[in-house]
Structure formats: structure tokens, C-alpha cells
N, C-alpha and C positions, 0 to 999 in steps of 0.2 A: 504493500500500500504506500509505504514513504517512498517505495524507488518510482513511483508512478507519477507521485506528486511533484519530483524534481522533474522527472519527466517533460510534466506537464510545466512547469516555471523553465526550465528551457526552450520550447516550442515560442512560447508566450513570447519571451524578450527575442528569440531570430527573428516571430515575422515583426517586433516592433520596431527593430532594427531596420529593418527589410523597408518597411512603410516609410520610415523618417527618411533612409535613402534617396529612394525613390524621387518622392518628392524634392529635395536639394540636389541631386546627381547634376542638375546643370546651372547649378549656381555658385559660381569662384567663389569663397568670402575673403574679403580684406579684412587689415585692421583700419581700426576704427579710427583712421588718419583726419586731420582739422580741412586738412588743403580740401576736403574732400567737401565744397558746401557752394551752395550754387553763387552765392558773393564771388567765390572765386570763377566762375566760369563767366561768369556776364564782366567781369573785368577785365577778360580776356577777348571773348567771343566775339568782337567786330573784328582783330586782326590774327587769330588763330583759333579759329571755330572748330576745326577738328582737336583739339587739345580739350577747350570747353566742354565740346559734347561727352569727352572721355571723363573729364571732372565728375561731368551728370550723372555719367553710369556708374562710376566710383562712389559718390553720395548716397545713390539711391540704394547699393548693395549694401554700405556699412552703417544702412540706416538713418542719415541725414537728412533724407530726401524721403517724402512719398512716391509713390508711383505717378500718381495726377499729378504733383507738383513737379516732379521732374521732367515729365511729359511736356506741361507747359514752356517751360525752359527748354526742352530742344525745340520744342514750335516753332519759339522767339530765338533762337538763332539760326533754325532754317530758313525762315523766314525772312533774318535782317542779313544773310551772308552766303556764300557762296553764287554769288550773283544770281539769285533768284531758281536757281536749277531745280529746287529741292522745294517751292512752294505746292506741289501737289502733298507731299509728305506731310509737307507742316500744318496745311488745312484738313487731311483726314485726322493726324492728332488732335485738334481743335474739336472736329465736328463728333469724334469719341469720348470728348471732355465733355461738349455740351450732353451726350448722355449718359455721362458717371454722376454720381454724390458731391462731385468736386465744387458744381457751381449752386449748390447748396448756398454757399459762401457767396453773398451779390456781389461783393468787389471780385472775387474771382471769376465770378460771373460775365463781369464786365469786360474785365481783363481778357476774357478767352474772346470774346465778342470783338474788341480791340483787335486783336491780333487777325481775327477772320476779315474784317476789315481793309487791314492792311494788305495781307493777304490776294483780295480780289482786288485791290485797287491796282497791286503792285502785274497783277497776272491779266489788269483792264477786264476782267470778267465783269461786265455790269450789271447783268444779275443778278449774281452772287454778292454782288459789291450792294446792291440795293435792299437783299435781302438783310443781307447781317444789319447794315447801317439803321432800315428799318426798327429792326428786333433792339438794337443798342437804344432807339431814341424811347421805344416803346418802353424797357425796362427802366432808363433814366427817370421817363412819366412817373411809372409807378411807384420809385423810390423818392418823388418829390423832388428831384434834380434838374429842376426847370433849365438852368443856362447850361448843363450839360446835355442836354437833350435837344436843345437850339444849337449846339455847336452840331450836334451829327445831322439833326436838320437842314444845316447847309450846305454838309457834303450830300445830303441828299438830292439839294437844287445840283450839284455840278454833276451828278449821274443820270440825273433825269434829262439833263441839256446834253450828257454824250448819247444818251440811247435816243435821242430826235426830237426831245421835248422839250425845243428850247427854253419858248413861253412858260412852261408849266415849271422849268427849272429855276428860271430867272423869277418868277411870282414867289417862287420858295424862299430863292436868298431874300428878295424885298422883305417879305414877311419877318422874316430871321433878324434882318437887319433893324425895321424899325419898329420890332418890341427891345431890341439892346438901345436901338439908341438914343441917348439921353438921360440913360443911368447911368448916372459917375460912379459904382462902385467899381474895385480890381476887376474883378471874374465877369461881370456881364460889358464890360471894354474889352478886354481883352478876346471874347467871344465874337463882338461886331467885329472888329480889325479878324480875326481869321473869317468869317462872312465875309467881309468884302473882297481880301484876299480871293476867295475863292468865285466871288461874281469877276472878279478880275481874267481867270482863268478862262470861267466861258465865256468873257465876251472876247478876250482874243483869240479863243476856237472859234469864231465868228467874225473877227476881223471889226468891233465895232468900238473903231478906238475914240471917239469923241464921250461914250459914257466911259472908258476904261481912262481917262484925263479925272472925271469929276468923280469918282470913284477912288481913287489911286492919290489925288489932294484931301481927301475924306479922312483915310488912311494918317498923312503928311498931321492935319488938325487935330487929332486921335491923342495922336503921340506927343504932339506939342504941349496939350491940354495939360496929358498926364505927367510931362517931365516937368510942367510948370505947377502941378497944384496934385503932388503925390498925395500929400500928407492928405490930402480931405478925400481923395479918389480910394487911398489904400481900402482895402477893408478883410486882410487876415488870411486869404483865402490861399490856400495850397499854392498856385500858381502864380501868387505876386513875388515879385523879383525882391533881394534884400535891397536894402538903399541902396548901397554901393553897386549896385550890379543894372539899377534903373535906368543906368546912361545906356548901357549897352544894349539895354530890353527894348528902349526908344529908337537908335539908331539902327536896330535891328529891321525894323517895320518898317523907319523913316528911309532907311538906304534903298530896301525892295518898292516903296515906293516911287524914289526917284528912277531905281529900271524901269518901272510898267510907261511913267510918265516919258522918259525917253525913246523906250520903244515907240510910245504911242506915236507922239510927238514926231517921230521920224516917217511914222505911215502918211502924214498930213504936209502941208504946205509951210507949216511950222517949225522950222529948221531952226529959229533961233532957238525957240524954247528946247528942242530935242538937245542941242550943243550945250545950254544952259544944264539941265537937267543930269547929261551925262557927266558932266566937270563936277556938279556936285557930288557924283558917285563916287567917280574917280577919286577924288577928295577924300571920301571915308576911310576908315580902314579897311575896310569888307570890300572898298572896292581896289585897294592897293594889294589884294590878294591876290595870287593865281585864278584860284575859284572868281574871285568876283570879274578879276580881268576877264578872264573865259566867257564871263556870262553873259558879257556887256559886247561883247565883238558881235555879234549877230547884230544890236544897233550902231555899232561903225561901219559894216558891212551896208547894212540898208540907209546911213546916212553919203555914201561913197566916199567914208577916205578909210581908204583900204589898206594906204599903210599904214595907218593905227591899228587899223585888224591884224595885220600879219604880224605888225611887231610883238603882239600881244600873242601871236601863233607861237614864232620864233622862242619866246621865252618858254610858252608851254611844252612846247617839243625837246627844248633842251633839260625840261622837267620827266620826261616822257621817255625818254633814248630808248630802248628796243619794245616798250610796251604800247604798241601802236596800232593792237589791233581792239578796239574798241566804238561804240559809238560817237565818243568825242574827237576824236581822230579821224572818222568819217566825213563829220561836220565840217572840222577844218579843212580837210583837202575840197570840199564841195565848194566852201566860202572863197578856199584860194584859187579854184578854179573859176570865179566869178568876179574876181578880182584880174586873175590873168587877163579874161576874154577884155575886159572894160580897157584896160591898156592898150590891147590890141596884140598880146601873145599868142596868137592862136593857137599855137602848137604847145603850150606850155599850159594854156589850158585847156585843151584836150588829154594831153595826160593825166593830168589832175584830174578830172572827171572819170577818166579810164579807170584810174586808182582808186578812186572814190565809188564806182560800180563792182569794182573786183572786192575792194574792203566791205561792201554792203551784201555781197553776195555772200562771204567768207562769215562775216557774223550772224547773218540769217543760215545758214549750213550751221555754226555753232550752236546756235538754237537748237536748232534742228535735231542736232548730236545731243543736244543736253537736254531733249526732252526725249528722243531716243537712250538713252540712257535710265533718263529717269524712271520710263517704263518698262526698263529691263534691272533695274534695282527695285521695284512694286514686284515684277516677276519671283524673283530670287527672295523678296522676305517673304510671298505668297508660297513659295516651297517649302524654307525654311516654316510655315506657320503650320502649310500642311504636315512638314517633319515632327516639329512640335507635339502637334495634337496628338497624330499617330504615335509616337511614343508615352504620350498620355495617357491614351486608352490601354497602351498594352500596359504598363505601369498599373492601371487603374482595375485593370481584368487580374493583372497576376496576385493584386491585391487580394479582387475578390475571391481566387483560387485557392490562395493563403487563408484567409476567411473561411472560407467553407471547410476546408480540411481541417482549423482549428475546430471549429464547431463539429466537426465530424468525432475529431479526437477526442473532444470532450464530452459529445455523446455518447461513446465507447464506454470510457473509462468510466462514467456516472452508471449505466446499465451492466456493468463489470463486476462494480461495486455491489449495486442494486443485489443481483445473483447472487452473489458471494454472501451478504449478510441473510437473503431469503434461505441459501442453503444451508447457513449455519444457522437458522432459527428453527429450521423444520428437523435438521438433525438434534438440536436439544431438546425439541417439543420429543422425536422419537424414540432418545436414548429416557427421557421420562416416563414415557409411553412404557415401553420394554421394562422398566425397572416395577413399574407395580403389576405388568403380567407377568416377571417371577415374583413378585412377591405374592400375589394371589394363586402361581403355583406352589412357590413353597408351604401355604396356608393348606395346602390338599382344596383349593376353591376351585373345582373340576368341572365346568359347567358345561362342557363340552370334552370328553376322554378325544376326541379326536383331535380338537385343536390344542389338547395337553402335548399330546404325540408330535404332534405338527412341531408346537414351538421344540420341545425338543429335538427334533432333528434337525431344524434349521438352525440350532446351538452348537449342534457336535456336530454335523456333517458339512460345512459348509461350501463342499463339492457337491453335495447331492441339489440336483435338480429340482427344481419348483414342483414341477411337473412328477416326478419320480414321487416324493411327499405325499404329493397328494392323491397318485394311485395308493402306495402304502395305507392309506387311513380311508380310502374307500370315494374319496371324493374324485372330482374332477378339476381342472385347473380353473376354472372360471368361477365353480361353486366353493371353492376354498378360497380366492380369492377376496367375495363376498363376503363370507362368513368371520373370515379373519378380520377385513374393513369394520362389519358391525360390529361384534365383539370386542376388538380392539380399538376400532378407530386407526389403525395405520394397517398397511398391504405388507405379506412372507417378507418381499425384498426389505422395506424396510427394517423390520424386525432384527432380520438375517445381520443388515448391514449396522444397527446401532449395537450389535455386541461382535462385529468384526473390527471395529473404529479401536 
């Protein structure tokens, strides 16, 4: 009985062994390293995003990280890197968040929304870009978040204007605009100035630079306003700039304003104002930039002095040396070849044009490849998912195998037991039995001379046959078997065997 019971306490611990297995068999564990915490990946992840992502996976294994939260985090860096290769990736993680427990939590909520967002704007799915934006302003409603909810509001006019609705887009920013405007607090200014921003956008997808002038000085008044009168405008909100950093919040809006107004200004007869406007960019610091130079050639291009464009090329390019195959390098050989033709190079901008259709072709082919690709890594983790599972189920079956044969085993050994003590109950009920039919022999209490006989030879003889007895004493085997039962209460065999024991 004790060697059964180890028995049985061995069986137990392999298949628990076996189970815990199973389940971890393909999960590395680390130690429970600091470096391992998503702070450190997002302080990396615009210019080493493959490192980041490793971070993530690192956090999430030694615990730092949830699953949803880490998920979120490679979203947001598929999403803001690898030059966009990898936003189908990042939107099905997103659209598996919106159906987990995760966005239980409404700022995470928000946040996954945010990033769908980005997402389709980044991939021009307008759609997609109109859905999420929708469902973000929808959600703001309901948490009371009125100027957060006016902010996605107006990127809703500038998607409703790229899917052909212009009217219906431009009525949205109006609306947006003038419930912000004329509240001096932080959050609902800073709200109008990105609306109008973005009425900026589509009316130059529309070419209608006389409102993109009165728009874009709106802008310029914004920001005057507020670098002139913080202290009564401020009001706490997440998004106001510290004091010291006010200058730069201001110039930031006021600089993008003097581009749109330049641009503008150059589509029109108003060339003074376009030259005006661009000196004061150039002026900033944002526009003594690379970036800002760059930004701003497309209006020295369309004003005709060309070699302020190029020079502003010349310097990019020398920033640029073998990395030239992109879309800003496109542009410029386009501009330079349109610069060449006005000169009268014609041969020198034909090449450039040449150059600039071979480099247009070569980036679209990269696409091409990088969405080819994309959908041959969906491939590869869709086998890996199928490898996955399938190891799961066998996992899950061998479990239940192990299962069933415990329970087998231990229905054995309970029914083993069972026997074992029923047959030791019925041999001491027997050996009782037998003890007071001799004692009622020894007493001469003969109440049957045959079954006296009986018992006695199945005492002495215990080779002789059942059968043999019961010829001897005149019976039969069926009718001594009987006889013996009532009288006794137990059957020869028994008898026989509680004084063989």
C-alpha cells in the first residue's frame, strides 16, 4: 500500500513537471535587467528602432512590460520608423488592442486611436483615416473633452476635402474655427492655430491662395496676441509651453506662417509681398536651417531666382553625399531641371529630368519592394502563428493524455484498494463464521450429521474435492452447497479456505 502511494506522488509531480514545461518550452527568460523598460526604447526608437523593438521584447519577458503595453510600443515605433514599410503591422496591432481589456483605460484608449490615426494619414488611407479620427472625436464627446475633440474635428474637414468634399470639408474647419475663436484661454488657441493650419493645407490642394493670405495673417495675430498677453491667455493646460520656451512656441506658428504667406504670395501678382515674407523667414532661425532652407526653395523656384534655389540645393546635397535616393532629392533635380530649361540649358535640363524620372521610378519600385516584402513578413508570422498553434494543440492533447492516464491510474489503485479491504472483510467475517461452526461442533450441536461430516473433511482433507464430499455424505454439489449457505451463512470453499489461511 505505501509503495503504491509513492507510486502514485511520482506520477503526480512528472506530468506537473511535464505541464509547466510545456507551457514555457518557448519562452527565453532573462534576468530581470533595468535597461529593460520601455523609457528606454522610445529614447532610442527614432534612430535605432531595431534595438528598441529588442528592448520591448526584453521588458515584456522579464516582466516590465505587459503584453498590450508593449504591443502598443512597437505600434508607435513601427509606425514613426522605418520609413513607413511596416504601417500595415502597426495598424493590425492597434486594431487587436482596440479588442483587448487594454482600452478599458480611456487615455489608452485614446492613445491606440492616436496612433490609428497617424497610421492612415501616414498610409493616405482616407477611410481608414476618417474612421479612426471619427471614433477619437466621438470618444473625446463622451469624456467631456470638448477642444480635444474640435482638434480631430478639423482633421476631419482636411479628409473630407481629400476624399472630394471640399465644401463639406472647408464648412468643418469654419465651424472648428469659430467656436475656438475668441477664447483666450492656452488649449482652445492653440486648437484654432492647428485648424487653421490645416484649412491652410486644403486650400493649397486647391490652389486658392487669396483665403490661404487671410488665413495664414490669422495665424501671424494668434501668436502675437499670445506672446504679448501670456500671463492672462495661460491657463495650466498640459500643452502650454513653460515661459521660457513661449518664444519658440510663437515663432514656431509665426515662421510656418510667413511660408504659407510666401508661397501664397508668389502664386499672385504680389511679388513684393512674396520677397517680403520670404526674408522674414529666412531671418528666423527655423529658416536658417537646412530643413527650413529646403522648405522654402519651392517658393524661390516659383518666384524665378533660381539661384537662390540651387544654392540652397548645393548646400543640401553637400549634407546628403551618397544618400540621394529619396523623395527630396527627387524634388530637387525636378526644380533644377526647371531652373536649367529657364536659362536656356536645354541639354542640362533634360538630364535632370531624365534623373529625376529614373529616381521617381526607382522609389516607386522601392515601395513596391517594401510592400512586397511587407506581405511576405505577414506571410512568414502567419506560419510561424500556424507553427505556434499547432504545437499548442499537441502540447494541449499530450496534456490531456497525461490526464486521462492519471485518472486512469488512480482509478486502478482506489478499486485495488476497494478489493483488497472487501476481501479482507469477508475473510474475517469467514474465519468468524468457521470459528462458532466448530464451536457448535465441539458442543456435539449436530443438527445436521451430514454437514458434521462435511465440515470435517473439508478440515482434514483439503485435496478432496467439493464434489467428492458431497457424494461421500449422500448429497449433491448444488444441494450441499445450499445447505451449507443456510446453515452457515458462508459456501465448502469458504469454510475450507478460513482454516487453510
Amino acid at each position: 500500500m505505501r509503495r503504491l502511494l509513492y507510486t502514485l506522488l511520482i506520477i503526480v509531480a512528472v506530468l506537473t513537471t511535464s505541464c509547466t514545461y510545456n507551457q514555457d518550452m518557448n519562452r527565453e527568460h532573462q534576468s530581470n535587467d533595468t535597461i529593460y523598460t520601455s523609457k528606454a526604447a522610445m529614447e532610442i526608437y527614432d534612430y535605432n528602432p531595431e534595438r528598441a523593438l529588442l528592448i520591448l521584447d526584453s521588458a515584456e519577458i522579464v516582466g516590465n512590460l505587459s503584453h498590450d503595453r508593449a504591443s502598443y510600443y512597437r505600434a508607435k515605433v513601427l509606425t514613426m520608423t522605418f520609413e513607413g514599410i511596416y504601417l500595415d503591422s502597426a495598424q493590425n496591432i492597434c486594431v487587436n488592442l482596440l479588442n483587448s481589456n487594454y482600452i478599458k483605460n480611456v487615455d489608452n484608449h485614446e492613445s491606440v486611436l492616436d496612433l490609428l490615426v497617424s497610421i492612415s494619414r501616414r498610409k493616405q488611407s482616407y477611410e481608414q483615416w476618417l474612421k479612426w479620427s471619427t471614433e477619437k472625436a466621438d470618444l473625446c464627446r463622451k469624456q467631456g473633452d470638448d477642444v480635444e475633440a474640435l482638434r480631430t474635428e478639423a482633421e476631419i474637414g482636411v479628409i473630407l476635402a481629400y476624399l472630394g468634399r471640399q465644401d463639406e470639408g472647408l464648412e468643418k474647419l469654419d465651424d472648428v474655427i469659430n467656436q475656438l475663436d475668441g477664447i483666450r484661454k492656452f488649449n482652445e488657441m492653440d486648437a484654432c492655430i492647428i485648424a487653421l493650419r490645416r484649412k491652410v493645407d486644403v486650400l493649397s490642394e486647391f490652389e486658392r491662395n487669396d483665403e490661404i493670405i487671410q488665413v495664414a495673417k490669422k495665424i501671424i495675430d494668434k501668436t502675437d496676441d499670445y506672446e504679448e498677453n501670456f500671463d492672462e491667455i495661460n491657463d495650466g493646460s498640459f500643452r502650454q509651453p513653460s515661459d521660457a520656451n513661449i518664444p519658440d512656441y510663437c515663432e514656431f506658428y509665426r515662421v510656418k506662417a510667413y511660408a504659407y504667406l510666401a508661397r501664397a504670395y508668389s502664386e499672385t501678382t504680389d511679388k513684393i509681398s512674396a520677397r517680403y515674407y520670404l526674408t522674414m523667414f529666412e531671418n528666423s532661425r527655423y529658416g536658417q536651417t537646412v530643413d527650413g532652407r529646403m522648405m522654402i526653395s519651392s517658393t524661390w523656384c516659383k518666384m524665378g531666382d533660381y539661384d537662390k534655389m540651387l544654392a540652397i540645393y548645393d548646400e543640401v546635397e553637400s549634407y546628403l553625399k551618397d544618400d540621394t535616393i529619396n523623395e527630396n532629392y527627387s524634388i530637387m533635380l525636378h526644380n533644377r531641371a526647371i531652373a536649367a530649361e529657364a536659362s536656356g540649358q536645354f541639354k542640362k535640363a533634360y538630364n535632370y529630368m531624365k534623373r529625376h524620372a529614373d529616381l521617381s521610378q526607382l522609389i516607386n519600385y522601392q515601395i513596391q519592394q517594401s510592400t512586397a516584402n511587407e506581405h511576405a513578413a505577414k506571410y512568414r508570422a502567419q506560419e510561424q502563428e500556424i507553427e505556434i498553434n499547432r504545437q499548442t494543440i499537441q502540447n494541449r492533447m499530450m496534456n490531456y493524455v497525461l490526464l486521462i492516464m492519471l485518472i486512469a491510474m488512480m482509478s486502478f489503485i482506489f478499486l485495488y484498494n476497494h478489493s483488497v479491504v472487501q476481501k479482507k472483510r469477508l475473510a474475517e467475517k469467514n474465519n468468524a463464521l468457521s470459528k462458532l461452526i466448530d464451536a457448535s461442533i465441539k458442543q456435539n450441536n449436530k443438527d445436521d450429521i451430514r454437514l458434521y461430516d462435511a465440515c470435517r473433511m473439508l478440515r482434514e482433507q483439503p485435496d478432496m474435492k467439493i464434489a467428492d464430499i458431497a457424494k461421500k455424505i449422500g448429497l449433491s454439489p448444488r444441494a450441499m452447497q445450499k445447505l451449507f449457505q443456510e446453515q452457515y451463512g458462508m459456501s465448502p470453499t469458504e469454510y475450507r479456505v478460513s482454516h487453510t489461511v
